[in-house]
N, C-alpha and C positions, 0 to 999 in steps of 0.2 A: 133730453137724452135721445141720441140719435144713434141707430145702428145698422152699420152697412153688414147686410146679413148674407151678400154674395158676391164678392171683390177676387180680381187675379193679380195680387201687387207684384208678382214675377213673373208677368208676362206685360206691365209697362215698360214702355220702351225706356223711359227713364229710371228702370230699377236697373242696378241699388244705389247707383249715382245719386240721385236726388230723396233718395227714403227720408233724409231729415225735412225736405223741404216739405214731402209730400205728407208726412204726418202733422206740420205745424199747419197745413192748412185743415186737416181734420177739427184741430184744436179751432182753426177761426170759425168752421163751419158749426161748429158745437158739435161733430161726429164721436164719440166715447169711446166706441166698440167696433172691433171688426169682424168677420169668419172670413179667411182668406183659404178659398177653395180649389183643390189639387184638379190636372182633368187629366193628368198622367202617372202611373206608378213610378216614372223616371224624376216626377218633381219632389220627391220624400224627402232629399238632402236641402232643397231650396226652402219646404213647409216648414220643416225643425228652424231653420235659420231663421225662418219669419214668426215662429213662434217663440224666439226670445224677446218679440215687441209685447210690451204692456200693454194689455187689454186687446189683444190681436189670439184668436182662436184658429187654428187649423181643420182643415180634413182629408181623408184619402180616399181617394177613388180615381175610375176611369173613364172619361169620357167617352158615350157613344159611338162619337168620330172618330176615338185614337183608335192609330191603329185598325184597321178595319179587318176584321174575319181572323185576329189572334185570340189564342187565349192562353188568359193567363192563371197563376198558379193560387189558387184559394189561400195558402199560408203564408202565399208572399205579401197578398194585400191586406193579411191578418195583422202579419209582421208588422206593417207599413206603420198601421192604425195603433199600435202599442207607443202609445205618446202621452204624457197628462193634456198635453192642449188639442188631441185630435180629437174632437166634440161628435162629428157626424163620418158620415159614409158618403162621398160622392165627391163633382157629382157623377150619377148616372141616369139611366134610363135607357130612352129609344130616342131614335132622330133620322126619320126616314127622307128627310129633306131630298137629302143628293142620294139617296138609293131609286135605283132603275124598278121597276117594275117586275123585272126578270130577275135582279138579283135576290141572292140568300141574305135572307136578313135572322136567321136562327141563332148567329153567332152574337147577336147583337142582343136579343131576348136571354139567352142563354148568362149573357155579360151582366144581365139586367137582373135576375134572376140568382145570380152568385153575388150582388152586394146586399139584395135583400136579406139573405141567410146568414153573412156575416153582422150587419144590423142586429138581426135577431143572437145571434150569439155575446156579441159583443156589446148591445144593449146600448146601443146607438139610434138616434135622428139619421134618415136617410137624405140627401138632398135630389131630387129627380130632375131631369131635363128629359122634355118632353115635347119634339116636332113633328108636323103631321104623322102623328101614330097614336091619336087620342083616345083611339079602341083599344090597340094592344096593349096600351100605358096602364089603364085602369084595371084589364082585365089580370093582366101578371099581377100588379097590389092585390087585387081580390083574391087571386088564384094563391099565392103565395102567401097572404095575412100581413100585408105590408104595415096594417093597423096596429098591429102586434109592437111596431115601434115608431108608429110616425115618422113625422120630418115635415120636407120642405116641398113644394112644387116650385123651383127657383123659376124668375123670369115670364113669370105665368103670362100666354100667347092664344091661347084657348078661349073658349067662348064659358059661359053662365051655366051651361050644360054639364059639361068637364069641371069646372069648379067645383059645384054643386056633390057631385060623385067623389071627388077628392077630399072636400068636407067632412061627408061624413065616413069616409075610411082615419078620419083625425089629423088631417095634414091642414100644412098652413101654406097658405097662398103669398106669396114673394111677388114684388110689384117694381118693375125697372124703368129706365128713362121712356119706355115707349109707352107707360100711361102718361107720359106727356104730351105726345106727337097727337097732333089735330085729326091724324087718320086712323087712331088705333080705337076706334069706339069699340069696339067688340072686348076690349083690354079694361077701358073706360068702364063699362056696361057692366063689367064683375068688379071694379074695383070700388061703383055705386052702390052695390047690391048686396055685400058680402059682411058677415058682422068685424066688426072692427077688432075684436079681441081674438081674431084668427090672420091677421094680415100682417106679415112682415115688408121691409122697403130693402132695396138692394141695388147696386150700380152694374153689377157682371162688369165692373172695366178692365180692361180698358174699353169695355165694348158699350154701344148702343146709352150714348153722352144724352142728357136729359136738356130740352130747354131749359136756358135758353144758350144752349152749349153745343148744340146736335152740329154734329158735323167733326166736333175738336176732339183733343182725345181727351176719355174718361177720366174718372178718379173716386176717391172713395169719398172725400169732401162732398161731393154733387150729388149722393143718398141725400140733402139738403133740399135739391129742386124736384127729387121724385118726391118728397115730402108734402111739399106746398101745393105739386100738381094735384097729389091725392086731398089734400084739405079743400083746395079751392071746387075741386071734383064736388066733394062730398058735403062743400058748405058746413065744415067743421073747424075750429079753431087748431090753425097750424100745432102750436104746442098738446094741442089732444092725440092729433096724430103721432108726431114723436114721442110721448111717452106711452101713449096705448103700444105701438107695435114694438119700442122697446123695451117693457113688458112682457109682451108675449115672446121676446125672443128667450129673456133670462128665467119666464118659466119652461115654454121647449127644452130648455139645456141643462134645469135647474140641477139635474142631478151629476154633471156633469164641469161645472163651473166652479 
């Protein structure tokens, strides 16, 4: 049982053109399950669409990056998320990557901060995306009781430190093709470390393609090679890893699913 817990099937370049090709290769890859993840309030007609796929789960939210220094309307995103297959809230967070020094980033805490509360209302998993902003990131969960509903730290880029603290506020750590790349030890180094029945696996594609693929474009099939990178990691039996983390995905969600 394999499940890609963090996929953007409407932002390949080959959707919706190729959608049947792209889910028969799920099927070769042994991939079962998807959560294909919103990062705009403008993607809600395209999520509904891809939530008529079997066994393909949605969510609503707004990306960090969208849009930069908008805000938006609390009931709209409430709106959004009244779906049976909208599972979680995100994703969101912070992502100070491409902000200057000088710039307001309040607008961006504040975005952060407004999906947490709907989570808690609406009694949702959160999904978090989190770039150099590893302070503010934890502090807003703590400030705000992000514990109160869990979720996900998608994509996790952070070191043993940050894990550690995201643990035990009850979240689960999400592991993409870059625990494959030779230079991501600090990604390695928590994907070693971390108990197994908290870890989920995820492709973000079309983004960040897993050996031995890197460079081509993604897909949700190739949650398959972040698989084997983490077993081979961890000197674990490939098939342990696929059913533990898919596992922990269908009890994260159980009440929801």
């Amino acid at each position: 049982m394999l499940v890609d817990t963090h996929c953007h099937l409407h932002l390949l370049e080959n959707y919706p053109e190729e959608l049947d090709k792209i889910l028969e290769e799920n099927k070769k890859h042994g991939v079962t399950h998807l959560l294909n993840v919103a990062v705009a309030l403008e993607d809600t007609p395209t999520q509904y669409k891809i939530a008529e796929l079997d066994n393909v789960y949605i969510s609503v939210g707004i990306h960090p990056n969208e849009s930069p220094g908008k805000v938006y309307d609390y009931e709209d995103i409430k709106k959004a998320a009244d779906h049976p297959k909208c599972i979680a809230i995100g994703e969101t967070g912070l992502d100070y990557y491409r902000q200057d020094a000088s710039e307001d980033i309040t607008w961006q805490q504040a975005r952060f901060v407004q999906h947490i509360d709907l989570c808690k209302e609406l009694n949702k998993p959160m999904i978090i995306h989190s770039r150099h902003a590893k302070k503010d990131t934890i502090n807003i969960m703590r400030e705000h009781n992000a514990r109160d509903v869990g979720g996900i730290m998608h994509c996790f880029t952070e070191d043993w430190e940050m894990a550690k603290q995201a643990l035990d506020l009850g979240f689960h750590i999400s592991f993409s093709g870059i625990v494959t790349f030779k230079n991501a030890k600090s990604v390695q180094e928590v994907a070693l470390k971390m108990p197994l029945d908290r870890m989920l696996l995820e492709t973000d594609c079309p983004y960040l393609t897993p050996e031995p693929f890197r460079g081509k474009p993604n897909q949700p099939a190739y949650v398959k090679y972040v698989a084997e990178g983490v077993a081979k990691l961890r000197n674990e039996p490939f098939e342990t890893i696929c059913q533990q983390t898919g596992e922990n995905f269908f009890k994260l969600f159980e009440a929801l699913i």
